[in-house]
VOTORRO-698795 format. One record per residue (C-alpha): residue in three letters; x, y, z. Coordinates in steps of 0.1 Angstrom, whole numbers, padded with zeros to 4 digits, always signed. Example, Ala and Ser with C-alpha at 12.3 -4.5 7.8 and 13.67 -1.06 7.14 Angstrom:
<recs>
ALA+0123-0045+0078
SER+0137-0011+0071
</recs>
This chain:
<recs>
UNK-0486+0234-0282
UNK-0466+0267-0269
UNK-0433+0273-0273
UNK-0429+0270-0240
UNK-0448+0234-0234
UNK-0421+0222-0263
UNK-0393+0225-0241
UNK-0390+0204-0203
UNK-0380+0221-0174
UNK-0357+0208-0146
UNK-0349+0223-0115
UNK-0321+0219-0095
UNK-0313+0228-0058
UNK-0276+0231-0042
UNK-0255+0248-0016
UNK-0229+0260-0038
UNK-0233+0262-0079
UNK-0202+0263-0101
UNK-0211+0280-0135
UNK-0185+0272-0158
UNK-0163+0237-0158
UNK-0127+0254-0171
UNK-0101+0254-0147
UNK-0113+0279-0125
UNK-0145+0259-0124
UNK-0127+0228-0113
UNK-0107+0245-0085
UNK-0142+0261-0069
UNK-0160+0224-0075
UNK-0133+0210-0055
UNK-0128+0236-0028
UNK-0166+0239-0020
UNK-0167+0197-0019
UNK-0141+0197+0005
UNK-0160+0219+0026
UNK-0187+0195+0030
UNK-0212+0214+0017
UNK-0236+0202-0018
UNK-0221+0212-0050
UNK-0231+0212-0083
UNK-0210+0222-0115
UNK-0225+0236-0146
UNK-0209+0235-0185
UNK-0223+0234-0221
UNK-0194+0213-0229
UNK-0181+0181-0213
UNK-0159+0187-0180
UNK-0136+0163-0191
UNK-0125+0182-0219
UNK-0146+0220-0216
UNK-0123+0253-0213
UNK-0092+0267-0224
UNK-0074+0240-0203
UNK-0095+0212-0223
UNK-0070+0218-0249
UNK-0036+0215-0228
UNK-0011+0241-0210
UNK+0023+0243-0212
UNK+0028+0265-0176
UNK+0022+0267-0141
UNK+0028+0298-0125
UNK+0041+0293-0089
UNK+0064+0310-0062
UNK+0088+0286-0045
UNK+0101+0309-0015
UNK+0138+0299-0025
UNK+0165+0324-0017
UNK+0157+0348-0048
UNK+0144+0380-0037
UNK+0116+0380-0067
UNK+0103+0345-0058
UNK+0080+0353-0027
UNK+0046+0364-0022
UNK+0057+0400-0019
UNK+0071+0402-0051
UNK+0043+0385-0069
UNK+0017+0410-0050
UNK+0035+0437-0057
UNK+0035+0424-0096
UNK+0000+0420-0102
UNK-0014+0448-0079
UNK+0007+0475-0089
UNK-0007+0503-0110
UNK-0049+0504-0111
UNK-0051+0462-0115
UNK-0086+0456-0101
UNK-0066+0431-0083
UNK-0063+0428-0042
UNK-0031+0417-0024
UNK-0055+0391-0006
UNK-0067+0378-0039
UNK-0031+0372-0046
UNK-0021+0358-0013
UNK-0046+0334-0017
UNK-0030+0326-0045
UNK-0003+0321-0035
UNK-0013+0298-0005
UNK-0032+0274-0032
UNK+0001+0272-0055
UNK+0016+0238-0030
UNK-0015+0219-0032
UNK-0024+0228-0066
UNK+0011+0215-0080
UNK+0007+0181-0053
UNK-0024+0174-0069
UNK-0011+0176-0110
UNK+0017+0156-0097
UNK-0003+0131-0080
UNK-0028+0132-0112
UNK+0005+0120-0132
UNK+0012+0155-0148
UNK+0044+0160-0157
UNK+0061+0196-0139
UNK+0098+0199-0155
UNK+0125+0195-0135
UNK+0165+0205-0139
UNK+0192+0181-0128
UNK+0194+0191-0094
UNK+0155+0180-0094
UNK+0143+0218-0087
UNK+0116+0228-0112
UNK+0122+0241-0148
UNK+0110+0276-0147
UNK+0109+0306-0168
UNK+0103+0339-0174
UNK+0071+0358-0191
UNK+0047+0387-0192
UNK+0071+0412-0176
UNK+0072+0394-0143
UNK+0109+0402-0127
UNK+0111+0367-0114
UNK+0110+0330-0133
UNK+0079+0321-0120
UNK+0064+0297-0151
UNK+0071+0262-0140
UNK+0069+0240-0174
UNK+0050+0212-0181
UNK+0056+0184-0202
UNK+0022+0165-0209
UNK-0003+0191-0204
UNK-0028+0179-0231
UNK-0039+0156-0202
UNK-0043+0180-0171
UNK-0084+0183-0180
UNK-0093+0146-0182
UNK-0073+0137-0152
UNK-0088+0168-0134
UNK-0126+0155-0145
UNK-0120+0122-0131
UNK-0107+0132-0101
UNK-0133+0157-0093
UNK-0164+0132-0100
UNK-0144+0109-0076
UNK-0150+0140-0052
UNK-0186+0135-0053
UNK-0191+0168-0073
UNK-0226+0171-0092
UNK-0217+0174-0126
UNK-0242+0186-0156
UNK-0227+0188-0184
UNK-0241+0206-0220
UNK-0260+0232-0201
UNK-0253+0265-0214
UNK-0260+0292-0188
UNK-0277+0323-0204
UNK-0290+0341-0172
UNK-0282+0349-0139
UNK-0314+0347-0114
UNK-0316+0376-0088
UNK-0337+0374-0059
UNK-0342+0407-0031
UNK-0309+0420-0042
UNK-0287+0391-0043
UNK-0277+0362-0069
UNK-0293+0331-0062
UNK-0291+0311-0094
UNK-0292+0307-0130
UNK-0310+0297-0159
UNK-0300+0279-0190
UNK-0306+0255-0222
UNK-0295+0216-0223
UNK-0275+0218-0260
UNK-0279+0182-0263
UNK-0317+0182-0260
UNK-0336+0211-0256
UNK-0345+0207-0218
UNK-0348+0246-0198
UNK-0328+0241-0164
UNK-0336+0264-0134
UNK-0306+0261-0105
UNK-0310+0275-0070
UNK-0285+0278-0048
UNK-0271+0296-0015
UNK-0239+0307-0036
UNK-0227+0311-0069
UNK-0190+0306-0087
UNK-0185+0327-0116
UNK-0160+0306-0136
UNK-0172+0308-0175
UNK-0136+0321-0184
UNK-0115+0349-0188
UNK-0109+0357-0223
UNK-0135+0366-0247
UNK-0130+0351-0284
UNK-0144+0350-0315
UNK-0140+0390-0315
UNK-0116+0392-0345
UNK-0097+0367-0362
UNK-0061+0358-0375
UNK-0048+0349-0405
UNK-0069+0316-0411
UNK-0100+0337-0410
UNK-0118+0315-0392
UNK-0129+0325-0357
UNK-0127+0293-0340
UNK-0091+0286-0349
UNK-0077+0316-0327
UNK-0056+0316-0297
UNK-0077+0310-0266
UNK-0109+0286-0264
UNK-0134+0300-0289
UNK-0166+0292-0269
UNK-0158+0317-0243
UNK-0182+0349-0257
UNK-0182+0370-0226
UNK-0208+0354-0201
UNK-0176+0361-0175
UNK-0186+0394-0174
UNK-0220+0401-0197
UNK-0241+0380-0168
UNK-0231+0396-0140
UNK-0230+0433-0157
UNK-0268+0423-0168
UNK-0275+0412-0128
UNK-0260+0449-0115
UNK-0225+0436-0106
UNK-0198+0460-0113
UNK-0173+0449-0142
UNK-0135+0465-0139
UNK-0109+0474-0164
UNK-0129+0470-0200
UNK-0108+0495-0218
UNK-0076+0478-0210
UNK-0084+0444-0204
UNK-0078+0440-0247
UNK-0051+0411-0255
UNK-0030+0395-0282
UNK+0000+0371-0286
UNK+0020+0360-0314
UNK+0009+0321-0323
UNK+0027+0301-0353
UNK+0017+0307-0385
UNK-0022+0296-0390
UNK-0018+0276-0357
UNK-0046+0288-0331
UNK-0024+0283-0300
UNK-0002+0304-0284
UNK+0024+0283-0261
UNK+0044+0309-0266
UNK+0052+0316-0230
UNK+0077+0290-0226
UNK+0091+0299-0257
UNK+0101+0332-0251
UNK+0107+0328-0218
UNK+0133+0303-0223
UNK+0150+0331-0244
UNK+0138+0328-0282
UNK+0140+0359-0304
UNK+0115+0378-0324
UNK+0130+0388-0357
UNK+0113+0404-0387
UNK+0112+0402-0422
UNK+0147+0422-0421
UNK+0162+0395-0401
UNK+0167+0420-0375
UNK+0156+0417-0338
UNK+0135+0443-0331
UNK+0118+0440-0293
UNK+0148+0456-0273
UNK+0130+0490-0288
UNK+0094+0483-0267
UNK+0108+0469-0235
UNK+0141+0461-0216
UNK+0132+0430-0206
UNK+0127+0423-0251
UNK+0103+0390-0256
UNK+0100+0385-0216
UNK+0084+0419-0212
UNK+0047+0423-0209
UNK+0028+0402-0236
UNK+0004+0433-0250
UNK+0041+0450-0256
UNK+0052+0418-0274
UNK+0022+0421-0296
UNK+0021+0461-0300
UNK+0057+0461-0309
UNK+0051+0435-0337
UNK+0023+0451-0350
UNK+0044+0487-0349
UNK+0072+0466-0369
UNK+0041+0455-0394
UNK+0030+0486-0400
UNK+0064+0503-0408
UNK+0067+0479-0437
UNK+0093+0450-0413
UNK+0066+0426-0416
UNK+0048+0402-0421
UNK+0069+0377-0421
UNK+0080+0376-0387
UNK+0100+0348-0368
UNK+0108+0334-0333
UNK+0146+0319-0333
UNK+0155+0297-0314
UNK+0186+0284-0331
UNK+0210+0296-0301
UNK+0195+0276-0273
UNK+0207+0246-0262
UNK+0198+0217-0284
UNK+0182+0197-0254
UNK+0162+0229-0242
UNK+0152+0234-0282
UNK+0139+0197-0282
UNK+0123+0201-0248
UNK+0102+0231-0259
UNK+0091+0217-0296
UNK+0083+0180-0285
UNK+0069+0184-0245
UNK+0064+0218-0241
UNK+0042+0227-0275
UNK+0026+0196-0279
UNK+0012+0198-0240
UNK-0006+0234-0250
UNK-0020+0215-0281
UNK-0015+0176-0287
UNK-0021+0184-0330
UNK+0014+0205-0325
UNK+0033+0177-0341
UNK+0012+0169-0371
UNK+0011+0210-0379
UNK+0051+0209-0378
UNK+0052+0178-0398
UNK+0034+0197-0424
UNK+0048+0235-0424
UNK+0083+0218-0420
UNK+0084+0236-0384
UNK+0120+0224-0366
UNK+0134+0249-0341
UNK+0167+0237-0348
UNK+0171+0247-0385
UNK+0155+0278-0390
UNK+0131+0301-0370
UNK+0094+0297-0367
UNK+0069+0320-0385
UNK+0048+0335-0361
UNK+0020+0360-0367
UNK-0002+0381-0344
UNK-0027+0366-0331
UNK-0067+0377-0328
UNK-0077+0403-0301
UNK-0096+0389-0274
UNK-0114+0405-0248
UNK-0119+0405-0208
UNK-0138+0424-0175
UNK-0129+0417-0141
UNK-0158+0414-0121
UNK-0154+0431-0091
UNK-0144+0414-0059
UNK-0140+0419-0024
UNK-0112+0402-0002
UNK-0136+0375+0000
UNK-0139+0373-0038
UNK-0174+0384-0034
UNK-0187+0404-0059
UNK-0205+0434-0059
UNK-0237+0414-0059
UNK-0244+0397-0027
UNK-0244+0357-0031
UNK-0223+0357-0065
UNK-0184+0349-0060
UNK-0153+0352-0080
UNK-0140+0327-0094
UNK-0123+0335-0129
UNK-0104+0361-0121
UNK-0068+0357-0149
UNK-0064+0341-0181
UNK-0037+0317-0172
UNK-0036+0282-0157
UNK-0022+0285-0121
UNK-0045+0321-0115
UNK-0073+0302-0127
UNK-0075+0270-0108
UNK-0058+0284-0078
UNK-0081+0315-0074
UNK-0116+0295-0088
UNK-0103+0276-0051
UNK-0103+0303-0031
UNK-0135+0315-0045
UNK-0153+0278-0041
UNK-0141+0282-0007
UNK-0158+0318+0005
UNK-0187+0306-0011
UNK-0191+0274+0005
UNK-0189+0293+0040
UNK-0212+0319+0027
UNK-0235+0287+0019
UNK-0228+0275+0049
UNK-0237+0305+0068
UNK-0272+0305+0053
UNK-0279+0269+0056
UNK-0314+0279+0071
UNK-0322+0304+0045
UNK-0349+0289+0019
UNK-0336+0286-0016
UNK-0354+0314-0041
UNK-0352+0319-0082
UNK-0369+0347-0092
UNK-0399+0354-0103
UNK-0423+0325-0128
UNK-0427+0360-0146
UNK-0386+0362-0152
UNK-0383+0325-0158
UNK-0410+0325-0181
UNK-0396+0354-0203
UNK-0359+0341-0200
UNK-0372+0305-0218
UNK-0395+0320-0245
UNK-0359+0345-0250
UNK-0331+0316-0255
UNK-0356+0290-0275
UNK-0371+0319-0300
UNK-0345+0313-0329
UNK-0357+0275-0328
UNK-0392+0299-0338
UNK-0382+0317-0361
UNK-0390+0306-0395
UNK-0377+0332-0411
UNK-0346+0353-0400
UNK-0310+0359-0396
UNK-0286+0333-0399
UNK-0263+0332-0364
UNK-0233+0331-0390
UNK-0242+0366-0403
UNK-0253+0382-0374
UNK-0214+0375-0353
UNK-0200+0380-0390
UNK-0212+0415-0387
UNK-0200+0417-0354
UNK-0166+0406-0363
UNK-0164+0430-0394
UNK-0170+0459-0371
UNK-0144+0450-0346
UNK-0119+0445-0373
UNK-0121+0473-0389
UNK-0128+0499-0361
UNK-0111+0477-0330
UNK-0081+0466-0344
UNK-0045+0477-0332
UNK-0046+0508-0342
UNK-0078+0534-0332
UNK-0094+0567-0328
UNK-0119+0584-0312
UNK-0144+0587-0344
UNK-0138+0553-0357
UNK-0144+0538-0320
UNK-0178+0556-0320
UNK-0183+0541-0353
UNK-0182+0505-0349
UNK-0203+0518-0311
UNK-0234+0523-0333
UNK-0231+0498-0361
UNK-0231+0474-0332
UNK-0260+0487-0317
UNK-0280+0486-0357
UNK-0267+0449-0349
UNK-0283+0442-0320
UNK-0315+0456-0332
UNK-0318+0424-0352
UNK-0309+0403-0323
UNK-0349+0391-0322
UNK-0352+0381-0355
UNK-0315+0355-0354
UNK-0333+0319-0367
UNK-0318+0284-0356
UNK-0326+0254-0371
UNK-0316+0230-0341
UNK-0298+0232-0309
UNK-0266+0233-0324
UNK-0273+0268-0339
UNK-0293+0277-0309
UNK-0262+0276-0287
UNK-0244+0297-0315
UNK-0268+0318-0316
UNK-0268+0323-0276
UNK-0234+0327-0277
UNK-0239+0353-0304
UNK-0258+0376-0282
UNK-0230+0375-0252
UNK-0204+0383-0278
UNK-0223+0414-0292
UNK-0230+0424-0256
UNK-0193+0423-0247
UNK-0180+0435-0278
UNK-0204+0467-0269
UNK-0188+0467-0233
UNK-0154+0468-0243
UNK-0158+0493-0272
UNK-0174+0517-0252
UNK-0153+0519-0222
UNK-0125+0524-0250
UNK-0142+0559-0256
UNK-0135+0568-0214
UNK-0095+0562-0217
UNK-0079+0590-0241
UNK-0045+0574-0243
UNK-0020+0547-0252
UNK+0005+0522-0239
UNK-0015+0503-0215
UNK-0032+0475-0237
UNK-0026+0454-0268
UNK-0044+0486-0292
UNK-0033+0518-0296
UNK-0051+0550-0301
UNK-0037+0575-0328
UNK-0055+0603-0318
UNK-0042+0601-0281
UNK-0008+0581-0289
UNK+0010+0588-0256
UNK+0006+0580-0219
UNK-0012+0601-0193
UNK-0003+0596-0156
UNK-0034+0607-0143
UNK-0043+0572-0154
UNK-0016+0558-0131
UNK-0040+0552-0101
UNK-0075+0548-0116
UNK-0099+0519-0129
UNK-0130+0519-0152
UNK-0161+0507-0134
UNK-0187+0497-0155
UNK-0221+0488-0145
UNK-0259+0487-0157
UNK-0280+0517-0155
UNK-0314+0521-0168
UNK-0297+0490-0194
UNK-0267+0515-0208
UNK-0236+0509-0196
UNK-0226+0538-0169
UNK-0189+0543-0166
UNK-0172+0558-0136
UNK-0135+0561-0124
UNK-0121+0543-0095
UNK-0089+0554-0079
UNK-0072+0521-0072
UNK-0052+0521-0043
UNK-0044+0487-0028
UNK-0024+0486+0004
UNK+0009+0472-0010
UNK+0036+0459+0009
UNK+0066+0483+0011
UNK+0093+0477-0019
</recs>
C-alpha cells in the first residue's frame, strides 16, 4: 500500500470557504451566511473554543459618535492609516460600520460590555489611540462558545480539526485549499468561488518568555504564520514584515497579556528602582503605543533597572482595582484567579510583577477596498490582532466574498491540478514516513534558538544575516522532520509555517536600516529616518525567494 492509498480523501464544494475559525473566522462565516450564499468554515481546532478569542478578551474596541472629537470614524481612520499602515480608510470605515451590530450581537449572546453609572460604556485608553476607545468586558472567557453556537444555529458548515497546509490556485486565482484531518488522518480537498483568510494575526512560538516554554506566551500558540506564509507561497503580496514585530508586558510566568485594560485604566510601570520610568518613551506613558511600552522596558532592562519590574495599581479607585483583577483579567484568561491565588497577586497591596513578553510576528496581506487580495478569489479577512478589528473586519471580508461568490455563481468550481494535489498529500503525511529523522521538537527548537539570539530586542545588520542562513541550514532538514502520529504531524506542519515566517520576517528586517517603529531595535541604525515616513515593504514570491520592494503609502485621509 502507498503512502498515498493510507490516507482518505474528501472533497468538499462551497460558495464561500472560511479558512480559519478565530474571531475573524466567525465574523466572515456569519457575514457570508447571511448573504444567502453556501458556506463552509475550516479549523484544526474546535470552533467552539479555536483562536486567540478561544481563551477570552477583556476589550472591544468601538467608536460611539458621542460629542468627543476623538470618538468618530475620522479620528479612528486617521489613527490606524496614518504613516505607511498597509491599512485603507475603507477597511476602517467598514469597521467602523460593523462596531453596532457586533456589540448587539455579544450582548444578545449574554456577554457582559461594562457600563458606568450613567449606563454609558466603561471605556479606556490603549496603544496610543488619542481617544478611549476600549470598551471592557466583564465575562470574556465565554465570547467563543456562545459565538460557536450561535453560528452553527446560522446554518454555517463547520469542519472542525482540519489543518489547512495549502492554498489551491487555479488560472491565476485562489480557488481552494488543501489540508490534513488531525484527528484521523483523512486528506481534505475544498473548492470554492471565494476564500476568507482568517488563520490569525499574530505569529507565535517565535521566541519565548520567562517560562521557557513556547506554548505559554502571550497570544494563541498554534498561530505559526499560515496568515501570511499561504498566500505569500500562492503569489499574494504580504505588507509590513519588518515592522509588523510585537511584544507586551504579561504577569510574571503568566502567558496572557490583559494588559490593555490595565494600563489603560491608568496603572503604572515601575522598575526595580521603584521609580516610574515610561514618561521618558512617550507622552501619553503606559497608554502610548504598546511596541513603545515594551521597547522602553527592555531599554530600562538593559541599563541595569530591571528585571523586576511592576505595574501599580495601588492609586486607583478600590472598585476600579476590583473590577480589573476579578472581571476584567479573568475574562482574557478564566485560570487568572488560581495564578493569583498562588503568586499572592492582589492589586490592592502591592504592584504586580510583570515581565516582557515573547516577540511574536505578523504580514498583512494585501487588500484592496474590497478586502480582496492581491490574488483574485482570496479575501481578507484577518487583518489586526485585537478582538473588535478581527471579528468586525473578518465581516466585511465574508461579505465581498460572498458577492464575489455570488457573482460567479455559473462559474464551475476548479482545484488544481491531481499533479499538485498529489505532491501536496505525499508532502504533509511524509513525517508519518519517516522512520528515521528529526524530531519536530528539535527542528522549531532550532528555530527558536536562532530567533532568540539574533531577533531579540536588540539587532544588527550582521547578526540579522546570521540567524537568515542558519535558518535556511534549518530548512534543509525540513524533509527528513519524523512524526510518530497525527499529533506530531500537525506540529510538525506547523513547524514548517513557523520556519517560513520566521525567514519572512527576518529578512525584510535586512530592507529597513533604522529604529523606532517596532518592538526591536537595531544598534547599528539606532535612530529614525523619515524617508521611511510614507513607504511600506512589499514582499512577494519570486522564483521561491522572497523579492522585496518599497511602496509609497499614501491613503487619501480625511483632512485633520
Amino acid at each position: 500500500m502507498t503512502m498515498e492509498s493510507e490516507h482518505a480523501e474528501i472533497t468538499h464544494e462551497t460558495d464561500v470557504l472560511v479558512l480559519g475559525s478565530g474571531a475573524a473566522g466567525c465574523g466572515a462565516a456569519m457575514a457570508a451566511a447571511e448573504q444567502g450564499v453556501r458556506t463552509l468554515m475550516v479549523d484544526r481546532g474546535l470552533l467552539e473554543s479555536s483562536g486567540s478569542l478561544g481563551g477570552g478578551n477583556d476589550h472591544f474596541l468601538a467608536i460611539m459618535h458621542t460629542d468627543e472629537a476623538t470618538d468618530s470614524e475620522h479620528a479612528i481612520v486617521r489613527t490606524f492609516c496614518s504613516g505607511a499602515s498597509g491599512y485603507r480608510p475603507s477597511h476602517i470605515r467598514e469597521w467602523v460600520s460593523v462596531m453596532p451590530r457586533m456589540i448587539q450581537l455579544l450582548e444578545s449572546l449574554g456577554i457582559e460590555l461594562i457600563r458606568n453609572s450613567d449606563g454609558s460604556y466603561y471605556r479606556t485608553t490603549g496603544f496610543g489611540h488619542p481617544g478611549a476607545w476600549f470598551i471592557n468586558i466583564k465575562n470574556g472567557q465565554f465570547i467563543k462558545r456562545r459565538l460557536g453556537r450561535h453560528i452553527r444555529q446560522m446554518g454555517v458548515e463547520v469542519i472542525d480539526h482540519v489543518m489547512i497546509t495549502r492554498l489551491i490556485t487555479d488560472g491565476g486565482r485562489v480557488t481552494g485549499a488543501a489540508g490534513f484531518n488531525v484527528l484521523d488522518g483523512s486528506f481534505h480537498i475544498f473548492r470554492a468561488r471565494s476564500v476568507v483568510l482568517a488563520f490569525g494575526y499574530s505569529t507565535g512560538r517565535v521566541s519565548t518568555n520567562s517560562t521557557g516554554n513556547p506554548y505559554n506566551i502571550q497570544h494563541y500558540p498554534y498561530n505559526t504564520g499560515s496568515q501570511y506564509v499561504l498566500p505569500y507561497q500562492a503569489g499574494a503580496a504580504i505588507l509590513g514584515l519588518d515592522v509588523r514585530q510585537a511584544a507586551s508586558l504579561c504577569p510574571k510566568s503568566f502567558g496572557c497579556p490583559g494588559m490593555n485594560g490595565i494600563a489603560g485604566s491608568g496603572s503604572k510601570a515601575v522598575n526595580a528602582h521603584g521609580e516610574k520610568y515610561m514618561y521618558k518613551y512617550h507622552p501619553m506613558e503606559e497608554q502610548g503605543p504598546r511596541h513603545l511600552l515594551s521597547m522602553g522596558t527592555h531599554i530600562e532592562l538593559t541599563e541595569g533597572s530591571g528585571p523586576p519590574f511592576y505595574m501599580d495599581m495601588r492609586h486607583l479607585e478600590p472598585s476600579l482595582r476590583r473590577r480589573l483583577q476579578y472581571h476584567l483579567m479573568p475574562g482574557d484568561k478564566s485560570t487568572w484567579l488560581e495564578y493569583c491565588a498562588q503568586r499572592g497577586v492582589d492589586f490592592e497591596k502591592r504592584p504586580m510583577e510583570v515581565e516582557l513578553s515573547d516577540l511574536d510576528f505578523s504580514g498583512l496581506v494585501q487588500a484592496d477596498d474590497e478586502f480582496s487580495s492581491t490574488m483574485p478569489g482570496l479575501f481578507v479577512g484577518s487583518m489586526f490582532g485585537f478582538f473588535s478589528g478581527a471579528i468586525c473586519c473578518g465581516f466585511a471580508a465574508g461579505r465581498h466574498a460572498a458577492r464575489h461568490a455570488a457573482q460567479h455563481a455559473d462559474a464551475p468550481l476548479r482545484a488544481g491540478s491531481e499533479q499538485m494535489l498529489r505532491e501536496e498529500k505525499h508532502r504533509v503525511f511524509r513525517p508519518l514516513h519517516t522512520a528515521q529523522g528529526l524530531h519536530f521538537r528539535k527542528f522549531e527548537d532550532a528555530i527558536r534558538q536562532v530567533m532568540s539570539y539574533y531577533m531579540g530586542f536588540v539587532r544588527n545588520e550582521e547578526g540579522v544575516k546570521l540567524a537568515a542562513q542558519r535558518l535556511e541550514y534549518i530548512g534543509e532538514h525540513a524533509d527528513s522532520i519524523t512524526a510518530r502520529n497525527l499529533h506530531e504531524l500537525t506540529s510538525a506542519n506547523e513547524s514548517l509555517h513557523l520556519l517560513q515566517a520566521c525567514m519572512l520576517n527576518t529578512k525584510a528586517t535586512l530592507e529597513r536600516r533604522e529604529s523606532g517603529r517596532s518592538a526591536y531595535r537595531r544598534s547599528d541604525c539606532p535612530d529614525a529616518d523619515a524617508w521611511y515616513d510614507n513607504r511600506i515593504l512589499v514582499t512577494r514570491q519570486k522564483d521561491g525567494q522572497p523579492e522585496f520592494s518599497w511602496l509609497v503609502w499614501n491613503p487619501d485621509l480625511p483632512a485633520a
